[in-house]
C-alpha positions in Angstrom: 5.3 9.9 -17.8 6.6 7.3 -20.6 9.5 8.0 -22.8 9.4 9.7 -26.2 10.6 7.1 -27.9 10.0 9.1 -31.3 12.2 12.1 -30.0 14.8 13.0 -32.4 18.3 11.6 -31.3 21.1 13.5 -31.3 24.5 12.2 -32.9 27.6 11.9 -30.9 30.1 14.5 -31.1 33.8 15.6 -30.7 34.2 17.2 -27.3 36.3 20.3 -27.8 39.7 19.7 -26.9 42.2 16.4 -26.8 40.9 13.7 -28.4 40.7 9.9 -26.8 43.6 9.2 -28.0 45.6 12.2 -27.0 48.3 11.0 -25.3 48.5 14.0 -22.7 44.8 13.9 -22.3 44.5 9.7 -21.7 47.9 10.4 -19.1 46.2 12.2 -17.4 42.4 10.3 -17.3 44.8 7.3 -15.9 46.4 9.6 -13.6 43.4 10.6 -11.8 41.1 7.3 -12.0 44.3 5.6 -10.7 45.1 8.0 -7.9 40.9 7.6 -6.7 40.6 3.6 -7.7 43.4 1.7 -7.1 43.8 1.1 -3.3 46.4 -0.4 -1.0 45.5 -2.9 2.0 44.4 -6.3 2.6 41.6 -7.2 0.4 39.7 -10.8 0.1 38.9 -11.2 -3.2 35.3 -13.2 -4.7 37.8 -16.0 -5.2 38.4 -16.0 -1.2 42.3 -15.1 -2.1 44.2 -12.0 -0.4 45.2 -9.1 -1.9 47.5 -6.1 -0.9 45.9 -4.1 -3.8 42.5 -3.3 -5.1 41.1 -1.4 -7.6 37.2 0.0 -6.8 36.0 1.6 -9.9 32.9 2.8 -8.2 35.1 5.8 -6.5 36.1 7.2 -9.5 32.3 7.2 -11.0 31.4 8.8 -7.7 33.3 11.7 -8.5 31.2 14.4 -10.7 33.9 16.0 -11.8 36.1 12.8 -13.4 32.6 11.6 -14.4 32.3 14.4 -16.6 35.8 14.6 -18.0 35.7 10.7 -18.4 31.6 11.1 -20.5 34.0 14.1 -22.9 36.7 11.7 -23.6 34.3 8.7 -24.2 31.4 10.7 -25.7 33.7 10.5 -29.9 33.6 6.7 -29.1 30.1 5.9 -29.4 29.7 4.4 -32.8 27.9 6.5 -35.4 24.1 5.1 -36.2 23.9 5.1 -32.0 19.8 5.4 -31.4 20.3 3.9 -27.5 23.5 3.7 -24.8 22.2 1.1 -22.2 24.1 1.5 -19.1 24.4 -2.1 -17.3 23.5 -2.7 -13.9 25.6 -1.2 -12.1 28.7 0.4 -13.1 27.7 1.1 -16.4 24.9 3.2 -15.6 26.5 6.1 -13.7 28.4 6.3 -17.1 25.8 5.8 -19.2 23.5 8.8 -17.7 26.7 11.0 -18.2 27.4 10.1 -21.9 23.5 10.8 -22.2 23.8 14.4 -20.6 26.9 14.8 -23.0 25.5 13.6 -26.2 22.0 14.1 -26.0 21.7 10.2 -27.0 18.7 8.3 -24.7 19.8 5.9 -22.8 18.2 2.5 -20.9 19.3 0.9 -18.1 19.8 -2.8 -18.0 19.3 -5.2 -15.3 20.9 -8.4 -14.6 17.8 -9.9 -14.3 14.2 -8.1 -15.0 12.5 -7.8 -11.8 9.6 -9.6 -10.1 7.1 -6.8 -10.1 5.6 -3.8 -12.1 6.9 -3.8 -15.4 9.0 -6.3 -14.9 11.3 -4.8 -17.3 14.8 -6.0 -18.0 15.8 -2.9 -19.8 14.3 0.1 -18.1 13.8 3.6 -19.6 13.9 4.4 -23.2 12.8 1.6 -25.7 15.0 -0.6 -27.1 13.3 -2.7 -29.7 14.3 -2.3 -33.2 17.2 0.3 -31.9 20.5 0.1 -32.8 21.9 0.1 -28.9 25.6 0.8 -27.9 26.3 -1.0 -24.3 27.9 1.2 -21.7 30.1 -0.7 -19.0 32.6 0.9 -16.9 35.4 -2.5 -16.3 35.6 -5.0 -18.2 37.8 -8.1 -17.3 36.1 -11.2 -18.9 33.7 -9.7 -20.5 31.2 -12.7 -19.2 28.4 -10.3 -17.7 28.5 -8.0 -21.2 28.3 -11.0 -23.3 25.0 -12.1 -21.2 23.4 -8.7 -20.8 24.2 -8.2 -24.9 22.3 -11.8 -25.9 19.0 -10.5 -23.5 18.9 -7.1 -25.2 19.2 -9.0 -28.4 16.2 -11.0 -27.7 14.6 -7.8 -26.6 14.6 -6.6 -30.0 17.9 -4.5 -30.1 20.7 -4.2 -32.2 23.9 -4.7 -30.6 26.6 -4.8 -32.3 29.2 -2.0 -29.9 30.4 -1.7 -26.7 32.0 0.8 -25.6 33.6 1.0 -21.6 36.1 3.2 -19.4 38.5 1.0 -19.0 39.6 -2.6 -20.6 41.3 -4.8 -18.2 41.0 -8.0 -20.0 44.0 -10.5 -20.4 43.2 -10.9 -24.2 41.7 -8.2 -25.3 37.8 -9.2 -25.2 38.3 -12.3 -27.1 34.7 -13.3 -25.0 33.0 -10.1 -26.8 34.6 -10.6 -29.6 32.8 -14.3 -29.9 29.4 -12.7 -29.6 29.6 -10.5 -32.4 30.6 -7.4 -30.3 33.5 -4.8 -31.3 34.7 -3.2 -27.2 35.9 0.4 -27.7 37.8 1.3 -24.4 39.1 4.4 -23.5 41.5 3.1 -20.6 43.9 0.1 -20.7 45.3 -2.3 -17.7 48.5 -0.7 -19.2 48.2 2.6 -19.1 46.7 2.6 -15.0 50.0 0.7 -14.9 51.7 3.2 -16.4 49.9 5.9 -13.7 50.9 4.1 -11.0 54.3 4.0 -11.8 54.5 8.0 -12.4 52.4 8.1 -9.4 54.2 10.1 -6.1 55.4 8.3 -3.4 
């Protein structure tokens, strides 16, 4: 059955509680995503270098519990005017459907490329065109893929001008999304998992 793309959209809201920027509250976000994410071994990295540590972020969105504690905290930093959250493929989704269950906002889920065959749809599920869209990413590092997946939704139709991810681990701060017109709202910093693991038990 298609969307209701004419279904009133509910505004973000303040989840009871600490607020993102709680400092007891974030502590302990970056205690536990740290404790499930960051992992010690011998790792070969996309560049074909070794590693001793590693930081999957897909174990922490696998965990329903820290999902929904992470969708709380996150949920006050959607923009205001926020019609769509579209979730990029793949991280971002998991995320996305949880800040949708927690807001009430639609969301859509982008691909990195549209796909061959039946709707051949780039941005699946609710419509984007003419919507002022929030993207939802878990990471982000360079920012490279955001930047791309932003520019397609734009010539989709949507408004993009937010992003708004789990954790920022770029070395400048999103100077790539800040190029493109886009203003990152992060919940996490590189600093503060740093921070975790150093308060982390031996």
């Amino acid at each position: 059955m298609p969307a209701d793309d004419t279904a009133p959209h509910a505004a973000p809201f303040d989840a009871p509680g600490d607020a993102p920027g709680d400092a007891p509250a974030v502590d302990g976000l970056a205690d536990e995503v740290n404790a499930i994410a960051r992992l010690t071994g011998t790792f070969t990295l996309r560049s074909g270098q070794i590693a001793t540590e590693y930081f999957d972020k897909y174990r922490f969105e696998a965990q329903p519990a820290l999902l929904a504690k992470l969708a709380a905290a996150m949920a006050p930093l959607i923009p205001a005017g926020t019609e769509v959250l579209a979730g990029l493929e793949m991280g971002g989704i998991p995320i996305a459907t949880a800040l949708s269950l927690h807001t009430g906002l639609p969301a859509a889920f982008v691909r990195k490329e549209a796909k061959k065959y039946g709707t051949a749809r780039l941005a699946e599920g609710f419509d984007i065109e003419g919507k002022r869209v929030t993207v939802i990413e878990d990471v982000i590092t360079t920012g490279g893929q955001v930047v791309i997946s932003t520019n397609d939704l734009r010539a989709l139709g949507a408004i993009v001008e937010h992003v708004v991810c789990a954790i920022d681990r770029s070395p400048d701060g999103g100077a790539a999304l800040t190029a493109a017109g886009l203003q990152m709202h992060a919940l996490l910093t590189r600093a503060q998992l740093d921070a975790a693991e150093a308060r982390r038990p031996a």
